[in-house]
N, C-alpha and C positions, 0 to 999 in steps of 0.2 A: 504494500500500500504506500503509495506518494504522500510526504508530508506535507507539500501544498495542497493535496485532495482534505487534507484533513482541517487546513488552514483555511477554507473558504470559509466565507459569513454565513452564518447558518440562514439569514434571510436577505432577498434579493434588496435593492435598491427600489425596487415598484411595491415589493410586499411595505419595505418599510414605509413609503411614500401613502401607500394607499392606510396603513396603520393611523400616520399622522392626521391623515383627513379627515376622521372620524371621532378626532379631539374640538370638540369647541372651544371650550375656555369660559373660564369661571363667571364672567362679567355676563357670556350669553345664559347660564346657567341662575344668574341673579335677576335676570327678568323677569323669572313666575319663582325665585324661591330665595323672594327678597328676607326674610327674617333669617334663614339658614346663612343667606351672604354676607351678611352685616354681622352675625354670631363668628361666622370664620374669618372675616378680618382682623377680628382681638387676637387670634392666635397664631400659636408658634409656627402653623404650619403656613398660614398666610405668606409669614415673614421666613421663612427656612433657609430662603436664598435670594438675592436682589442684585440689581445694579449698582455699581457703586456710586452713586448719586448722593447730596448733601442730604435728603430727607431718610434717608436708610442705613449713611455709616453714622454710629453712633462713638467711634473711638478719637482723641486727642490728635489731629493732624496740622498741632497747629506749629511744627517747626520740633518738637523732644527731640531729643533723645532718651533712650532707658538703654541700663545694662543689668547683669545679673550676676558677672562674674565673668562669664564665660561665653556668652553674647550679647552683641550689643544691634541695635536698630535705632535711626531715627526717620521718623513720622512728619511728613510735611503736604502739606496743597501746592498745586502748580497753577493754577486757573481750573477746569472742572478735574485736573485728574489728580488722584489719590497715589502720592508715592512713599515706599518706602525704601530706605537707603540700607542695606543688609550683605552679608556673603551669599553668594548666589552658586551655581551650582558648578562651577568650580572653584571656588573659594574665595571670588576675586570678590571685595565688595561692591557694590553696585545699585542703580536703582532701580526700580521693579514698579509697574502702575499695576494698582492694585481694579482688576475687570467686577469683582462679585462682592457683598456681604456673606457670609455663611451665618445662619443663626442669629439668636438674638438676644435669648435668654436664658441664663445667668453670663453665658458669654457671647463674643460675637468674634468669628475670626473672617478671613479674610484671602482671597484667592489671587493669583497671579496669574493670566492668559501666555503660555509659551508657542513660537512659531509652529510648533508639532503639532497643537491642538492641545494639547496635556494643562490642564488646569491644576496649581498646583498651592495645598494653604500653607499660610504662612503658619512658624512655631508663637508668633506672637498674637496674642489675643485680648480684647478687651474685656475687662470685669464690668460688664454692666450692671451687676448690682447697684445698688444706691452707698454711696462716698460714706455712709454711717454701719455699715455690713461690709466695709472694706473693700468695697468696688472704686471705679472709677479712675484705673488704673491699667498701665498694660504690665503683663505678665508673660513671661517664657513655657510654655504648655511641656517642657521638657527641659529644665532648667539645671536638671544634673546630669545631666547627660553632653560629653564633649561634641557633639555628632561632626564629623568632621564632612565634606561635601561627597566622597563616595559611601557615606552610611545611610542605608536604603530609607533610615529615619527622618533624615536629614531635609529641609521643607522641601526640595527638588526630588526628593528621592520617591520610586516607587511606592511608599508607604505610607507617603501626602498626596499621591496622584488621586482628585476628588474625580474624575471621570470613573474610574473603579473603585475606590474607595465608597463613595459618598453620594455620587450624581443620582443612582437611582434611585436613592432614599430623599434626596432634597429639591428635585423637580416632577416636572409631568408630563407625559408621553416621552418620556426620555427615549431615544435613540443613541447609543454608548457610540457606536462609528466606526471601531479600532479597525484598522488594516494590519493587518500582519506582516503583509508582504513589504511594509513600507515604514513598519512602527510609527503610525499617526491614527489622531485621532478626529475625526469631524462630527463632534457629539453635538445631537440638537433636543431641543424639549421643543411641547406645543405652549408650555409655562413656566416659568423659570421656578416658580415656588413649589409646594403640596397645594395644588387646587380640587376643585370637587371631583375631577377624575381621576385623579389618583387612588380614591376609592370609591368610586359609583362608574370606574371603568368610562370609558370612550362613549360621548350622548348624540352623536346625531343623529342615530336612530330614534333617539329619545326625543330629541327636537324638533325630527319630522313630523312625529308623531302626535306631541301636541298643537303643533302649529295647523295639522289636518283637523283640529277639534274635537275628538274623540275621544272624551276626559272623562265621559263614563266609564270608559275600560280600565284596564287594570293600570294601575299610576306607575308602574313599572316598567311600561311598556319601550322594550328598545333598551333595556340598562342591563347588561352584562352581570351587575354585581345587583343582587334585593338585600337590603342590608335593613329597611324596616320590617320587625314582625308583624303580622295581621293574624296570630293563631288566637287572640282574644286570652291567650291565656296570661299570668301577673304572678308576679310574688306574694304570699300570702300568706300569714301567720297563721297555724292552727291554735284554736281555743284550746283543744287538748294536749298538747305538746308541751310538756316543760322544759324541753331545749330552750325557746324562745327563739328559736331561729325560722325563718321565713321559707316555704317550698313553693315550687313553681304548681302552679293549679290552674288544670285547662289542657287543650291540646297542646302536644311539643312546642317549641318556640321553631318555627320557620325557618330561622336564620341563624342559628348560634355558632353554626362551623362557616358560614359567611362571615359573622362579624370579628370572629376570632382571626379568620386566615384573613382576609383583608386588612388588619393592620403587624399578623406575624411577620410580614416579609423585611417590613421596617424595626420591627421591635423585638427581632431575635438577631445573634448571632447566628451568621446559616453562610453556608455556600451555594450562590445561585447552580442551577443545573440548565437553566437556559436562558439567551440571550434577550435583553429588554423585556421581561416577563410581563403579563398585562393583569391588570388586577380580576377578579373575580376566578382566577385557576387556582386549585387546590394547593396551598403550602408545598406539602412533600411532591410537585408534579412538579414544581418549582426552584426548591431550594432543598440542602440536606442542612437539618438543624443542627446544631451545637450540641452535643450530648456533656452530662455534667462531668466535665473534665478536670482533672488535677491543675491546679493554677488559676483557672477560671471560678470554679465552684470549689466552697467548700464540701467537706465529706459530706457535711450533714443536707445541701443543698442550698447554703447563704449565698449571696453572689458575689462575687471576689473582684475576677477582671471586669472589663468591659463589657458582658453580655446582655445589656438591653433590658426588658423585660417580660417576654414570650417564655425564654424558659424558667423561671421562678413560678410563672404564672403556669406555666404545665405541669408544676408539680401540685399544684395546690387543690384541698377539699375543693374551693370555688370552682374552679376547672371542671372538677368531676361531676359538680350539681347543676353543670350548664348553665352561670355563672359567665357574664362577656364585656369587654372592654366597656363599653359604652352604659353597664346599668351603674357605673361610679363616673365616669366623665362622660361630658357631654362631647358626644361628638365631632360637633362643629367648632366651640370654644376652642375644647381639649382642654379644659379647667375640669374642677370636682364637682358634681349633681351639688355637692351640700360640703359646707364648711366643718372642720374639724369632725367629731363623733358622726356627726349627725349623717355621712356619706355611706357610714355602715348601719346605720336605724333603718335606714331600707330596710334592711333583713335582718339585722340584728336587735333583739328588743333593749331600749335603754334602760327599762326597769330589771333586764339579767343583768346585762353587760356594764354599762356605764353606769355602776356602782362601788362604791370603795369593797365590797366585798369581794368585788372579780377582780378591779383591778391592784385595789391594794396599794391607792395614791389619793393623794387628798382630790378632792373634788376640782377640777379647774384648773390642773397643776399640768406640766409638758409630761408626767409620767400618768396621767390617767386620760393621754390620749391611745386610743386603741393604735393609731401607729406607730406610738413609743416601741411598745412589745411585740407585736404584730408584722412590722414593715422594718426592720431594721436599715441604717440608711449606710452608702458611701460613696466619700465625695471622687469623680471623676472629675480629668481635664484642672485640677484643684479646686474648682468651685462649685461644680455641676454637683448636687448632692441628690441622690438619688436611691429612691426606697425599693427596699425585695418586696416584689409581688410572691409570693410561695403564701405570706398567711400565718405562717409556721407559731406553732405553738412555743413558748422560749423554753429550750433544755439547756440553762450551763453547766446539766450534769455529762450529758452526751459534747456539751461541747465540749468540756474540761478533756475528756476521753480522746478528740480526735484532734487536738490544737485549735481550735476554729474560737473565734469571738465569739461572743453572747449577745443578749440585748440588755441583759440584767446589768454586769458589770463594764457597759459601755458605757453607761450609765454613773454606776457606783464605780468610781475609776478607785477608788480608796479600799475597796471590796474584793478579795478572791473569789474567785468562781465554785468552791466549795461553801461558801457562806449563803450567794444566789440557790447554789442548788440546797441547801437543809432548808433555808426558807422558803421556795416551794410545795417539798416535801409536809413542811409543817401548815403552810396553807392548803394544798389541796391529794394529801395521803401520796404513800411513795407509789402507787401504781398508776400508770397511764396509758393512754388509748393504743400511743403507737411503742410501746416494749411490745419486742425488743426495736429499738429506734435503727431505719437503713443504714444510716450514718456509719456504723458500724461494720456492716457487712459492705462497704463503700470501700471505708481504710483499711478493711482487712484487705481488699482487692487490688485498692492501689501499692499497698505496702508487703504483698505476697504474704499476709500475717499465717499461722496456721488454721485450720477451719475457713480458711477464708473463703476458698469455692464452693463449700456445703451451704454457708451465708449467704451467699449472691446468687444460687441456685434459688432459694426458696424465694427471692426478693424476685427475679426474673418468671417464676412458673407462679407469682400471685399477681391474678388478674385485679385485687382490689386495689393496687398501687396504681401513680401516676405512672402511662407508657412513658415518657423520659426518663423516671426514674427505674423503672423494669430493663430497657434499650442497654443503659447505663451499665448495669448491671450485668448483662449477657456482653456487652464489651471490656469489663472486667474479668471476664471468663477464663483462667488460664487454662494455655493449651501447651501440649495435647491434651483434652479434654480425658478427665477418669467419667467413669462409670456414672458419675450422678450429676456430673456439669454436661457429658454428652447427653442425657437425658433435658437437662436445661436447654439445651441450645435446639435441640428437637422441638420442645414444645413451644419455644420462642418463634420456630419455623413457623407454626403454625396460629400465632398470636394474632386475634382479632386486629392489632392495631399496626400499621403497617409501619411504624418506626422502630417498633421493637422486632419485625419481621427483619427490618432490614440492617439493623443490629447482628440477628442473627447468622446474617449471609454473612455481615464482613469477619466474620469469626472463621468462618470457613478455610480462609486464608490462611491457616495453620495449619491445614491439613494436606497430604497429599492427594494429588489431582484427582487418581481414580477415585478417590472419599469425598467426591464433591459435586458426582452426580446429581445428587439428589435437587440441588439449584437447581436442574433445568425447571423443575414444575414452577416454578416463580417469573421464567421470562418472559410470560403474557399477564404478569399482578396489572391488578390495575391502577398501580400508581408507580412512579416513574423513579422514583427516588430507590423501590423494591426491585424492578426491572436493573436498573444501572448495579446494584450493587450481587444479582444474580450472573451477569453479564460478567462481570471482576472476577467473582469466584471460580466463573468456569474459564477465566483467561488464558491456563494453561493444557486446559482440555481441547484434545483438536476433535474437529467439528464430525468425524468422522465416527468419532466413540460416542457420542451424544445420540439418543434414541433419533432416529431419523423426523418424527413426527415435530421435535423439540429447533431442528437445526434453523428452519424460517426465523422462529422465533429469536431465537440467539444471534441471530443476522442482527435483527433489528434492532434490539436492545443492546449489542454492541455498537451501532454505530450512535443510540440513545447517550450511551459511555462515553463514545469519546467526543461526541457535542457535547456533552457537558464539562469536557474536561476543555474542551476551546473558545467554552464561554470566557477563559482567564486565560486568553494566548497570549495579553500583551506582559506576564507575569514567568518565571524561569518554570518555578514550580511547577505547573500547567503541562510544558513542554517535558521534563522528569517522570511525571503520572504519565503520559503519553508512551514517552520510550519506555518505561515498564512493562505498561501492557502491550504497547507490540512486541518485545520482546518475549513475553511471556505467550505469544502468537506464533513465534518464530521467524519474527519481519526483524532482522538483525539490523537492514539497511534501513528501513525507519526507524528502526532504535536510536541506530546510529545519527541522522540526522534531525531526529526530535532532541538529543544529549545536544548535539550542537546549537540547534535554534536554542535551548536554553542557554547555554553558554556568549551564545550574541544577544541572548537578553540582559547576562550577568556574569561575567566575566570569571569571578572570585564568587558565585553562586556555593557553596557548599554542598549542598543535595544534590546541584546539579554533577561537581566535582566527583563527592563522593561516590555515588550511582554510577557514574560514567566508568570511573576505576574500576569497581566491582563487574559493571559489563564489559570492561575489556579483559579482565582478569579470566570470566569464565568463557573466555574467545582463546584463553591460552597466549593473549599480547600483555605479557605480565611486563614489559616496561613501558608502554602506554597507561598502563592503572598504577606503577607506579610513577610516572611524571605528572600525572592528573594531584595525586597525594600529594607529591611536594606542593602542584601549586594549591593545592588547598592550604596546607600547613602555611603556606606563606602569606597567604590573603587572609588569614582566619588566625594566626598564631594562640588565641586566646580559645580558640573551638577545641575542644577535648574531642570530639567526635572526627577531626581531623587527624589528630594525632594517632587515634585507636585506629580509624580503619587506614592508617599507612603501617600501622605494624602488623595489622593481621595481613596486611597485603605480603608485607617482607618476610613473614611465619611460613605463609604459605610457600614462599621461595627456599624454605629449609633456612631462612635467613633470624633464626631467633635470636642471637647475639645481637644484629643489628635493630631488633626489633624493640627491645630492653627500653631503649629512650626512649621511643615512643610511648608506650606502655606508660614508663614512670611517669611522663608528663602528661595524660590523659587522666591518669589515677588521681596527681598533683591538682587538676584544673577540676576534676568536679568529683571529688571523694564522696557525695552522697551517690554517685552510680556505684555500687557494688562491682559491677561486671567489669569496670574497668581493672578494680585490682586484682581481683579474680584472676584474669586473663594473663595481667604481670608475675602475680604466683606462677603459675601454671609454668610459663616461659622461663621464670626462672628456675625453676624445678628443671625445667630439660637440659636447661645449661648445669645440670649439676651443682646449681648453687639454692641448697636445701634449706641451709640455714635462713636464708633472705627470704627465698619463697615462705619460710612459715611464718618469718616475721611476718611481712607482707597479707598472709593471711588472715596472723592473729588480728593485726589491727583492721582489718576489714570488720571482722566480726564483729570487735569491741565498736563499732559502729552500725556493724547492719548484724545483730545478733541471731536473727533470722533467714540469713542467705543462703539458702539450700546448696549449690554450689560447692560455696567456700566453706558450710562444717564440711562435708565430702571431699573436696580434695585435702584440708586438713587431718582428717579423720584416716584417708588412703596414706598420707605422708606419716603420720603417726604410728599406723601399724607397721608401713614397711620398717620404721626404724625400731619396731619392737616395743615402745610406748601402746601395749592394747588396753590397759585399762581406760588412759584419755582416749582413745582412740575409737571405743565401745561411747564413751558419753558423748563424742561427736556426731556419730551414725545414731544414737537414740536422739539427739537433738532435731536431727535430718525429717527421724522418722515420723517424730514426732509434729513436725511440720504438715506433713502428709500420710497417712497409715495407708493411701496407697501407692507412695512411691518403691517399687519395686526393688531397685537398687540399693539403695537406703537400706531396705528391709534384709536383704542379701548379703550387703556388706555389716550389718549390727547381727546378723544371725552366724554368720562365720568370726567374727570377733568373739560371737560368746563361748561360741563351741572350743576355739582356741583356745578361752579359759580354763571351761570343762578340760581339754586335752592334757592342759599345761597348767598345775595348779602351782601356785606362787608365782607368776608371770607378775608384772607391772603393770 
């Protein structure tokens, strides 16, 4: 397969043309639905993105300078254009007219127009807050950070490019543009901000429609997305219920997976899976969501990084009880239905709830608002403060367990998190709804604890949890799966909800090819995100082993895979996933020229480096994969990941001596991977240097005391030098890990017997 076949625009210049035409624009939209117009103009999304004109930039342009240490800019007017004076992208300082606004509240940053088409924001941004909450100020959005002008962070760098970044989240009918063949981009919107199509989808069907006068028909008529319910049904207390919480009463609600996915695409972390998506298509046909990830979420499901608020809100009771954006804000605003408590009185009675006996805060205080404890907040960008939608009841006894904040003692900063959790316990008994808490079975998974797969099994095969957190769960799955996680990852297969279905495929990826048949029956699901990721699985299946009746299918769905892996062509990464799976096809020559286009993306790309080596290595061009290593090591010197795969590259060459430094210095750069010192053991063990190897070991352990691994190879070096009594506590430590790891059990069953054989041994 040709990697310019693969590089085409997935949609013609006439599709996209004819797309645009079918955008009106909000102004035509406020002609019959003048109170909705006037409500969206107050809001953020009104303002999301502008011209750079005197009535929209709201930041000091009137001559500063600001510095931080370590950057400096000054801010000035020229007659109508907005410049500022900054290192530019090659280091030179320079001055820059600023083309756009971004945003507007709590901050407002600020875009730059380059000849390529690439729009790019600047790291300075205005605190629009009010000058008494410490606004009114410009501020470095990365201010510890050196970025120097090849760091991809750096405001020129791909990681500010707003065309992929940002554009499709902050205008309307957006057309992204990129060419490939030419790395440019000619991005257009039908409106530079969030206007009414952006979620009520393209009207001029809609506009025909009323303008024919046919206004008894359904008011819908022509709108891609119904985002108003008409089931008559409401939220409603029952008299008998001493929950005091509110159920939906009447038929279904119409719309609730409308209203939900029409604002997911914005409000989650996700990878688009197609280009310029149009509002009213399902989520997962669209994008592959964020699952709750180490660094992003915490164990227990708090939100960490930057992830928005789609997945917080996926984990939550609310979510489950059909539950949707718009019964707490109003849609058009995008402010709250009701001030303070009173946004959750909808459904929550304030004679349970908003009383000092629930909340256990004086009446009228910042701790007796339900989203003190409720919504726990954190500030991105440094001022954007922003609360978890999860809901989540506060455990800082679970939290105490997994590292994670509280809301209790974010609060009581004076206060251990053992005090938070007795005083729970004494207000409302040590038992609660959700023991054993996931959180648990999260960290055991992320941190290989023991028990930890028999945890995440039950959490992935209960259908009463939220699917992301189920999803989650099944991709914590270590493989090769034993006996009761390949059971998990079966019934995951078959899991009503297609996030967790498609959780389950990407697990498959552990297994060998012929064990991965069974994806074929997935490559006609009907959602797109389950198709792509059954398509991956069988990447190294050739077509000929696949039940004939399956092979159409698999056509299609792989080529569903790699459109969506070229939705991000102008990105290295993109081109990396590419050459993978042709490689894994058997297309060496598109392998090879996918490594490359990534490399003319990024020169010093890493992934792309890394990968490339490993594909030339198993070409048998072992000093091709080793020249790729150096330049890795050289563009990346501080990347452990660099180091490590240039030595297993040199290992492989029977070169372990030369490998040694490498090793040390991957070990040296990021000591919480176990595996790297693992791997330095092990090498130096072959070099017959015993002693260093177990040092090397011990102190591995005394930091990851759970590294199955490393008790093992410890445990193997101990017996051989006749040390079996340590040598038996190491392989019990092993086993003990896992009771069904085979080896483990083999090597602690012949240590014992050795005992038996040999009584007074050590």
């Amino acid at each position: 397969m040709l990697l310019a076949a693969l590089l085409v625009s997935p949609s013609s210049p006439t599709a996209r043309e004819q797309q645009r035409a079918s955008f009106v624009g909000s102004a035509t939209c406020a002609t019959c639905h003048a109170p909705q117009a006037a409500a969206w103009r107050e809001s953020d999304h009104a303002r999301a993105m502008a011209a750079a004109a005197p009535a929209n930039v709201l930041g000091d342009f009137s001559g500063v300078t600001v510095t931080d240490g370590r950057h400096t800019a000054t801010f000035r007017r020229d007659g109508d254009r907005y410049v500022i004076r900054t290192d530019g992208p090659d280091g030179t300082v320079a001055d820059f007219t600023i083309t756009e606004t971004f945003g507007v509240d709590p901050l407002q940053q600020y875009l730059v127009l380059f000849p390529d088409g690439r729009r790019q924001a600047l790291p300075w941004a205005w605190d629009s807050r009010p000058r008494e909450h410490g606004g009114q100020r410009w501020y470095h959005l990365m201010a510890n950070e050196p970025l120097p002008a090849t760091d991809p962070l750096h405001w020129t760098g791909r990681e500010q490019t707003w065309n992929f970044m940002c554009a499709s989240c902050h205008s309307t009918g957006l057309v992204r543009g990129y060419d490939a063949a030419t790395d440019r981009y000619d991005t257009r919107w039908t409106e530079i901000s969030v206007g009414c199509e952006s979620c009520h989808g393209p009207s001029a069907a809609h506009v025909a429609w009323a303008q024919a006068g046919a206004l008894g028909e359904d008011p819908h008529r022509g709108l891609s997305v119904r985002l108003r319910d008409r089931s008559g049904g409401a939220w409603r207390f029952a008299a008998d219920d001493p929950r005091g919480i509110a159920r939906w009463e009447g038929p279904p609600r119409q719309s609730t997976a409308a209203q939900v996915e029409t604002c997911a695409p914005c409000h989650a972390r996700a990878r688009p899976l197609v280009a310029d998506p149009s509002p009213g298509q399902r989520f997962l046909d669209t994008h592959a969501p964020l699952l709750l990830e180490r660094g992003e979420y915490h164990a227990d499901g708090q939100i960490q990084g930057e992830v928005f608020e789609w997945g917080s809100f996926a984990q939550s009771r609310m979510s489950r009880a059909g539950v949707v954006c718009a019964d707490c804000h109003d849609p058009h605003r995008g402010t709250l239905r009701a001030e303070g408590n009173a946004v959750c009185a909808q459904c929550h009675l304030p004679e349970r709830f908003d009383t000092a006996e629930h909340h256990r805060h004086p009446s009228g205080s910042a701790g007796a608002q339900c989203v003190s404890c409720h919504m726990p907040a954190v500030t991105y960008m440094g001022v954007d403060r922003r609360r978890d939608h999860a809901f989540s009841v506060p455990r800082p006894d679970v939290a105490a367990q997994i590292g994670a904040p509280d809301t209790c003692t974010s609060c009581h900063t004076d206060r251990p998190q053992s005090w938070a959790a007795r005083q729970i316990v004494e207000w409302f008994g040590p038992r609660r709804r959700d023991d054993p808490h996931p959180a648990l079975a999260i960290v055991a998974g992320r941190e290989g604890r023991a028990g930890g797969d028999a945890l995440l099994a039950a959490i992935a095969t209960d259908r009463s949890r939220a699917p992301i957190l189920r999803a989650t769960a099944v991709s914590l799955l270590p493989m090769p799966p034993s006996p009761a996680t390949a059971q998990a990852i079966g019934a995951a297969l078959l899991d009503p909800d297609p996030l967790v279905r498609a959780a389950a495929l990407r697990t498959l990826d552990g297994l060998h090819p012929r064990n991965r048949l069974h994806a074929a029956r997935f490559l006609g699901d009907e959602t797109r995100l389950v198709r792509i990721e059954a398509a991956r699985a069988l990447a190294p299946v050739p077509l000929d082993a696949l039940p004939e009746a399956a092979r159409p299918a698999f056509v299609r769905a792989w080529e569903e895979l790699l459109a969506s892996e070229r939705v991000a062509a102008e990105r290295p990464e993109a081109h990396v996933n590419i050459a993978t799976l042709l490689a894994a096809r058997g297309d060496m020559a598109g392998a090879e020229a996918a490594y490359r286009e990534a490399l003319a993306r990024d020169a010093t790309h890493l992934g792309a480096l890394v990968n490339l080596a490993d594909f030339e290595a198993r070409r048998g061009r072992h000093a091709a994969a080793e020249a790729a290593l150096h330049r890795a090591v050289a563009a990346q010197p501080r990347e452990a990941e660099a180091h490590y795969a240039l030595a297993l590259a040199l290992a492989r060459q029977g070169r372990a001596a030369d490998a040694i430094g490498s090793l040390a210095e991957a070990a040296a750069l990021r000591p919480e991977e176990p595996r790297y010192a693992y791997v330095q053991a092990i090498a130096l063990n072959q070099l017959r240097r015993t002693e260093d190897a177990m040092a090397v070991l011990r102190a591995n352990l005394e930091r990851h005391p759970r590294h199955r691994d490393s008790l093992m190879a410890l445990a193997t070096i101990e017996r051989d030098r006749g040390n079996f009594t340590e040598a038996e506590r190491l392989a019990a430590a092993a086993v003990a890990l896992n009771a069904s790891d085979r080896e483990a059990a083999a090597l602690l069953s012949q240590l014992r017997g050795l005992r038996q054989r040999l009584p007074g041994i050590r």
